[in-house]
N, C-alpha and C positions, 0 to 999 in steps of 0.2 A: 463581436462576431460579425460575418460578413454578410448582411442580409440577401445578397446575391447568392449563397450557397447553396438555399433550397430549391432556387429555379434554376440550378443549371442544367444544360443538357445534358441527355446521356447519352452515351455513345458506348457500340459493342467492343466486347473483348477485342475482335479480330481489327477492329478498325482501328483501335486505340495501340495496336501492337503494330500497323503498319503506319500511322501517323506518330509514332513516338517521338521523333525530333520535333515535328512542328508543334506537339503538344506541350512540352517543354519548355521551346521557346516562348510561346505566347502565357505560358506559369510566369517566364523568368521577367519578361515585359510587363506582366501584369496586367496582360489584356484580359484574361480570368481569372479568377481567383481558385476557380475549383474547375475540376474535370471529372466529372460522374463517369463511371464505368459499372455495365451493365447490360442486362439479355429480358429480354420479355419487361420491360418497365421494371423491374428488381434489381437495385441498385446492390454493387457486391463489390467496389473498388473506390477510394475518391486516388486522383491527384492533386495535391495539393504545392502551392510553391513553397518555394520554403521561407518566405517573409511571411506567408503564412500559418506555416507551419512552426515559425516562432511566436507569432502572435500566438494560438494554439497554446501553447506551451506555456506562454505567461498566465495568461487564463486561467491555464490550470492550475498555478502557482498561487495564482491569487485566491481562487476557490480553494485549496487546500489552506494559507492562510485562512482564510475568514473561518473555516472551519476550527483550524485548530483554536484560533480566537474565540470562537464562540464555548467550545468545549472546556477552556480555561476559565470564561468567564461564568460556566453554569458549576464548576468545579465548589467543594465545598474549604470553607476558609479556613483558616489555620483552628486547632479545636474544633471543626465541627469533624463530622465523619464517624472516625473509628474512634474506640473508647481507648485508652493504655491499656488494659488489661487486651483488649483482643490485637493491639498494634505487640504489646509484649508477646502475646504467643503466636504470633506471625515472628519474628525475630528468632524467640528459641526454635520453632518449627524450622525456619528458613539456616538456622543454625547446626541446627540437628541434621537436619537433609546434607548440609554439608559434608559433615563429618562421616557421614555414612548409617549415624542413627538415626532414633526415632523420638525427641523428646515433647512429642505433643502428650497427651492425657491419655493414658493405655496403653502408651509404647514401652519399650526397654529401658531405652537412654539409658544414665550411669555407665559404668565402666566393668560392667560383668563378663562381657565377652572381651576385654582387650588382651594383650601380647604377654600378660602375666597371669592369664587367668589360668587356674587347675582346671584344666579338662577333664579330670578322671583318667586320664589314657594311661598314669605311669609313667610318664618320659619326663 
């Protein structure tokens, strides 16, 4: 990141809306890197260029790698974690939800209500 970022000046709304080309241009030169926008010292806009604003971007790409790296590497290893029996009934549950039942422990599941069942109704 660009250590120029946190001292730049700031300039107001109004001024930054009638200087907008020359602000622009001196992004696209790279005579700054940032353009603080802002009223009373409360900064509430950056401009940024957009070599910038790629750098930015990779940044965060990179920070999201390392994370997911790190999360991979605190992950537990093949057999460790869940036991079979509770990986088995994630599967019938996740199987059962599909279908529209219920076949964890105290559900319905089986085939009591399907398309052949006697409802009592006589039809």
């Amino acid at each position: 990141m660009n250590p120029n970022m946190a001292s730049s000046e700031m300039i107001s709304p109004s001024r930054a809306a009638g200087t907008l080309r020359s602000l622009v241009k001196a992004l696209a030169q790279e005579e700054s890197s940032v353009i603080v926008i802002g009223q009373e010292g409360v900064p509430q806009a950056v401009l940024v260029s957009f070599n910038g604003f790629r750098r930015l971007l990779e940044a965060a790409g990179e920070a999201d790698a390392t994370m997911v790296a790190d999360r991979l590497a605190s992950a537990p290893e093949a057999g460790e974690g869940l036991s079979n029996a509770a990986l088995e009934q994630m599967v019938l549950d996740a199987e059962g939800a599909a279908v529209g039942g219920d076949t964890s422990a105290g559900g319905t599941g089986g085939d009591e209500g399907g398309p052949d069942a006697d409802t009592g109704t006589g039809t």
